[in-house]
C-alpha positions, 0 to 999 in steps of 0.5 A: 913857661911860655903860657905863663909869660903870656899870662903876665904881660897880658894881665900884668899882675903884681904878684904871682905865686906858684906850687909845685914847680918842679924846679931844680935852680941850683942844677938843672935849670937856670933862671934865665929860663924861667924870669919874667921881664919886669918882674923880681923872681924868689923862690925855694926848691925842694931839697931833693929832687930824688921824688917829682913835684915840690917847689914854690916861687913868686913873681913880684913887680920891681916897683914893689921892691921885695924883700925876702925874709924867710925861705924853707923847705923840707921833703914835705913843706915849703914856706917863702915869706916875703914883704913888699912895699906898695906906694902909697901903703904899708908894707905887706907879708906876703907868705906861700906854702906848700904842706905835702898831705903825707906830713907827719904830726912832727913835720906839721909843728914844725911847719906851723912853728914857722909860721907863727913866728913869721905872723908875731913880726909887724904888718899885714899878712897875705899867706896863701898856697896849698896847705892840702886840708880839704876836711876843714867846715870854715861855716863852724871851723871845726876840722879834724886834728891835721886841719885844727892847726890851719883853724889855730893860724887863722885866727891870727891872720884873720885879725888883719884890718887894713887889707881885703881880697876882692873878685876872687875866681877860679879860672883856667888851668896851668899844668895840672892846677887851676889859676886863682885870681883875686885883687888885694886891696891896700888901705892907705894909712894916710888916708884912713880915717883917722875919727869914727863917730859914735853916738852919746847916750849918755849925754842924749836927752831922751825927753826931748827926743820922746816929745818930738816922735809924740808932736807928730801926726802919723794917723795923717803921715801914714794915710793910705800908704803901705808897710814899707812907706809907713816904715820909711816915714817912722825911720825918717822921724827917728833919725831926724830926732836921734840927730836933734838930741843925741850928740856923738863922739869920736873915737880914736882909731887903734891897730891893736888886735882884741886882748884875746888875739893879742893872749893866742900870740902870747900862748902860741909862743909859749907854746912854741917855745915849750916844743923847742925845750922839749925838742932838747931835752926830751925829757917828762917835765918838759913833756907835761910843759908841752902838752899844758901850752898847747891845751892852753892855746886850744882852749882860748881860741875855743872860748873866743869862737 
């Protein structure tokens, strides 16, 4: 404990999750022996302490003002979630997991149920943690059937526009676990702009342009210079007659996902709520419900790869 406190008031980070912490709040340890001056400390503890390891907790500065929103653990996973809000900035989902490699296939929909609902709620979304999938190939996000489900979720995590990791690095070791640093950007929506430009073609004048680009000596231009400055020169004469006779326009920024994130939402929940009645009922039709919901969001997340 007294590396980690070091930790923090040396590089006085905002945020500062970890797994496995072995921690039992509600009996042999106490708070006090594990706070942080300067920091607000939420976290989840393994149900039973019968078995060693489990835990998960995170430290937020107090002028982040969190709030936590979801706390739940099992004998085999833990999800806290919580939202911060960074001034100036929009407040941020920060989600830190645990999934034990030994999690049944009940136990992992159940797991990643929860997050699912916690993704469908507004704002951006940080998750992180160890999910224990170390077969998944992120280069064609194709992984065998425990780490799909990860590829599934990260679909709709990926759809987040407004944050970006930055200097991530692995570094020295805390216990038996390496550090991960990285920096999370916030983009200030008040500053954001608020008008891309775009290029008309439709009110372009392609003539124009074409007697321009033609009025141009480039046997004289282009004597004795090599091929990037000959290419420099024919680049400069394009723009310079793209900017003449092409117009542009703006476009209104939008925060909504592309229709086909916005259909994975729509058909995980269906799908989630599918799994619920089925989980009631048990019976054949629901069965058949279950299985259609759940072919329907793996072939629409496949069709959008």
């Amino acid at each position: 404990m007294s590396e980690l406190q070091a930790i923090a008031s040396t590089l006085s980070h905002d945020i500062i999750a970890i797994n496995e912490t072995w921690l039992d709040l509600h009996g042999r340890h106490l708070p006090g022996e594990v706070s942080i001056k300067g920091y607000v400390l939420h976290n989840v503890d393994k149900p039973s302490h019968s078995n060693r390891g489990g835990g998960s907790l995170i430290y937020v500065k107090e002028k982040l003002q969190p709030q936590i929103k979801t706390k739940r653990a099992t004998e085999n996973s833990e999800i806290l979630h919580l939202n911060i809000q960074p001034h100036p900035g929009p407040t941020i989902k920060i989600v830190l997991v645990y999934r034990n490699p030994t999690c049944t296939a009940i136990e992992d929909d159940e797991f990643y149920d929860c997050l699912d609902i916690i993704l469908t709620t507004p704002h951006e979304t940080l998750i992180m943690g160890d999910f224990n999938l170390p077969h998944i190939n992120w280069t064609t996000r194709q992984s065998q059937t425990p780490g799909s489900k990860l590829i599934d979720l990260m679909i709709l995590v990926m759809t987040t526009t407004d944050l970006s990791i930055n200097g991530l690095e692995v570094t020295d070791k805390i216990g038996d676990h390496q550090m991960i640093d990285f920096s999370l950007e916030v983009q200030d929506p008040n500053t954001r702009t608020q008008h891309k430009q775009v290029l008309d073609y439709k009110r372009a004048n392609f003539e124009l342009m074409k007697e321009e680009l033609g009025s141009y000596n480039y046997e004289v231009l282009m004597n004795n210079k090599n091929a990037e400055e000959c290419y420099m020169i024919l680049k400069d004469k394009i723009v310079t007659a793209t900017d003449h006779h092409i117009p542009r326009k703006q476009l209104r920024p939008t925060n909504n996902p592309p229709w086909s994130l916005q259909e994975i939402k729509r058909l995980i929940n269906a799908r989630q709520h599918s799994y619920r009645r089925l989980k009631r009922s048990q019976t054949e039709p629901h069965r058949q419900e279950h299985i259609h919901a759940c072919r329907a969001v793996k072939r629409t997340i496949k069709s959008t790869k």
